[in-house]
C-alpha positions as CSV (number, residue, x, y, z in Angstrom):
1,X,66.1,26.1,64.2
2,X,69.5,26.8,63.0
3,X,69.7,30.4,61.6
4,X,66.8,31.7,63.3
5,X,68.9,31.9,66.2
6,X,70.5,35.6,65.3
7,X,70.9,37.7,67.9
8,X,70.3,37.7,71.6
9,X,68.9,34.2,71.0
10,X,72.5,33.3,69.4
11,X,74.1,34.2,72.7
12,X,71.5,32.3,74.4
13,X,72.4,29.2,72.2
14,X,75.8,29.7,73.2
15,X,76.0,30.1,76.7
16,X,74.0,26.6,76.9
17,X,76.6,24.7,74.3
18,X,78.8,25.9,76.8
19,X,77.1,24.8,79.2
20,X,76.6,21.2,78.2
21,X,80.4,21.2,77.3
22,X,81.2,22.3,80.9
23,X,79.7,20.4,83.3
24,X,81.4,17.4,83.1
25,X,84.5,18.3,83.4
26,X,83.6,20.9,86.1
27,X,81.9,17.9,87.9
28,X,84.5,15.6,88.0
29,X,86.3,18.5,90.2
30,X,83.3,18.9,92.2
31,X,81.4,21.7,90.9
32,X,78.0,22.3,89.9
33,X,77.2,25.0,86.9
34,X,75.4,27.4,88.1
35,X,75.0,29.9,85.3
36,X,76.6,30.7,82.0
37,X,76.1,34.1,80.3
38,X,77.5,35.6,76.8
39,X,76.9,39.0,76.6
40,X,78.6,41.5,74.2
41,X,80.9,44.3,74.7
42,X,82.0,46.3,72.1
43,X,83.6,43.9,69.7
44,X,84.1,41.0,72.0
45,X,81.7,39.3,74.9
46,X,82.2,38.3,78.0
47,X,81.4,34.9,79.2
48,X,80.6,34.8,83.1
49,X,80.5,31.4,84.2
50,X,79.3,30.9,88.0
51,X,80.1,27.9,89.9
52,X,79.1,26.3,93.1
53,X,79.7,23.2,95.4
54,X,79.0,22.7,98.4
55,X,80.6,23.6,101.2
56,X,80.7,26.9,99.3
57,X,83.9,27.8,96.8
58,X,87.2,29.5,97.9
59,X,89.1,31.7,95.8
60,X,91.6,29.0,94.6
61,X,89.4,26.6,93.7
62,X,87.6,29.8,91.7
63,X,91.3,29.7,89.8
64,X,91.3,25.8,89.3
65,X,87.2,26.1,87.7
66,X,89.2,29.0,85.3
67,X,91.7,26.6,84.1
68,X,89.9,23.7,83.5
69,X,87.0,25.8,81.8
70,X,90.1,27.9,79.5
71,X,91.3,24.2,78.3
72,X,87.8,23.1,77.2
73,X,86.9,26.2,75.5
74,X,90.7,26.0,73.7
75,X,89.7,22.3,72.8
76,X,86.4,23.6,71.2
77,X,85.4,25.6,69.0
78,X,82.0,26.5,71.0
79,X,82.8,30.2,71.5
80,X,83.8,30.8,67.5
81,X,86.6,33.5,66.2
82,X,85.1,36.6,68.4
83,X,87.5,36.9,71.3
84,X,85.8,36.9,74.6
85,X,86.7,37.8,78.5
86,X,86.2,34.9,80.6
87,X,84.8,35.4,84.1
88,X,84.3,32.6,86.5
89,X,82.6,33.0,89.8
90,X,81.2,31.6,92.3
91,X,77.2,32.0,92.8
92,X,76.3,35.2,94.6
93,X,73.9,35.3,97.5
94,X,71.6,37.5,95.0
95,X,71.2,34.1,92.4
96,X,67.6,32.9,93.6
97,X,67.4,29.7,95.6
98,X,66.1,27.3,92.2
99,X,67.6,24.4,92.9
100,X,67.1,22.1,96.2
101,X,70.8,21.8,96.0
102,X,70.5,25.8,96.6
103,X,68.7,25.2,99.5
104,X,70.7,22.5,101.2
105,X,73.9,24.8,100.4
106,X,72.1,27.5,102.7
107,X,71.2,25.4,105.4
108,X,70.8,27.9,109.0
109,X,70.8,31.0,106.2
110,X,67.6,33.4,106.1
111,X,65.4,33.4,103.4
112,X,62.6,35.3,101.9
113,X,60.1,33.1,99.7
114,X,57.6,34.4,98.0
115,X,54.7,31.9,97.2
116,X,53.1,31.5,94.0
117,X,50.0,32.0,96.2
118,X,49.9,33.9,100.0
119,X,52.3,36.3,101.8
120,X,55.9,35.7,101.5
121,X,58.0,34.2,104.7
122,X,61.0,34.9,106.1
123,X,62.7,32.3,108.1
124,X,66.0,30.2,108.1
125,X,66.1,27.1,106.2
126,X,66.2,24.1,109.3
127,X,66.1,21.2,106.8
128,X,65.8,20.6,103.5
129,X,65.0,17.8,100.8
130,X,64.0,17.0,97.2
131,X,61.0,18.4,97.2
132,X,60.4,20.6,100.2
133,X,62.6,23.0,102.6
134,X,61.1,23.6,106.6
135,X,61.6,27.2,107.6
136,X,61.8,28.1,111.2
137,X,59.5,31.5,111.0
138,X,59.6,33.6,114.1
139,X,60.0,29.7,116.0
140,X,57.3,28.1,114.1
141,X,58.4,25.3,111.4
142,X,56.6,25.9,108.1
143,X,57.3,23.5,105.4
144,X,57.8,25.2,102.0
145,X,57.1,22.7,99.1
146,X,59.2,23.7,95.9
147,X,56.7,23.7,93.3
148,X,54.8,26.6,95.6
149,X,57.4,28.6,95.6
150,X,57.6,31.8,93.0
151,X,61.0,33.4,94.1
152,X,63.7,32.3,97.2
153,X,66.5,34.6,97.8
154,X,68.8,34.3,100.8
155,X,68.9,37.7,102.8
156,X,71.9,39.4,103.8
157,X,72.5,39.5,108.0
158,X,75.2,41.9,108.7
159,X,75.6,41.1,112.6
160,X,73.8,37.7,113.2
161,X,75.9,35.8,115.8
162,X,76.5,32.6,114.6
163,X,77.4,29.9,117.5
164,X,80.5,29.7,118.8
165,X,82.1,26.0,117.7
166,X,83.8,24.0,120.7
167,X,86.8,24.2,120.2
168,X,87.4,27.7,118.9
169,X,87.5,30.5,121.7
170,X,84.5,32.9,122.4
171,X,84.0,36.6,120.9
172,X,85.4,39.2,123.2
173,X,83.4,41.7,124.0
174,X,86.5,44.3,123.9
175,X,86.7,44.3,120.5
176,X,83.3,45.5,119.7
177,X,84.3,48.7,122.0
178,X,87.1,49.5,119.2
């Protein structure tokens, strides 16, 4: 192997050293890596790092992923002498659902799978395992095993109305009149 990894397949290389060197420490504050690209720019790269746990990420535990990734990378010497621009994030709704982690994280969210063999579905994920999600398809369960599946992405509802929780007052209907 060595050096005929020269080019794009050097950044590859990289991103998963990286990635091995982040995930411990980036589980033992509860996140998952999710993705890890190098890709240049100019004379430096960027390194996007996307994270995920569940309950989802907020913006301050985004911050917290940052620091603890800046002090491995300045304890290693993965990333060599080109500078780089680090990016952490957390992972989009457009990452496809790969993982069966991904699809207990989007539990109630609507998906469109596309099957290595029939028509795609639409449904929302009602349950999900190791192995094998069930769908609720226009109120029919369909179980989706994992290994059929060629592509899951989660699709974007602008005005679904989610249910109201107990102890947190209704909508009003005023305020869509605005």
């Amino acid at each position: 192997m060595g050096a005929s990894h020269a080019g794009q397949s050097g950044t590859a290389a990289t991103a998963t050293r990286v990635e091995e060197e982040l995930i411990a420490p980036l589980a033992s504050l509860g996140f998952d890596v999710e993705a890890v690209e190098v890709t240049p720019a100019g004379k430096r790269r960027v390194l996007r790092i996307a994270v995920d746990k569940d309950g989802g990420v907020t913006l301050d535990e985004v911050a917290d992923a940052t620091r603890a990734v800046g002090e491995v990378l300045d304890s290693s010497d993965v990333m060599g002498q080109q500078p780089y621009t680090l990016e952490v994030t957390s992972r989009g709704v457009d990452r496809p659902l790969t993982l069966p982690r991904h699809w207990r994280r989007n539990h109630d969210r609507l998906v469109k799978v596309t099957p290595h063999e029939g028509d795609p579905l639409i449904g929302r994920i009602t349950a999900s395992g190791e192995d094998s999600a069930t769908l609720d398809v226009s109120g029919t369960a369909h179980e989706v095993a994992f290994d059929d599946v060629k592509k899951a992405m989660v699709q974007i509802e602008f005005n679904r109305k989610r249910p109201v929780e107990p102890d947190e007052p209704a909508d009003s209907d005023a305020e869509e009149d605005l």
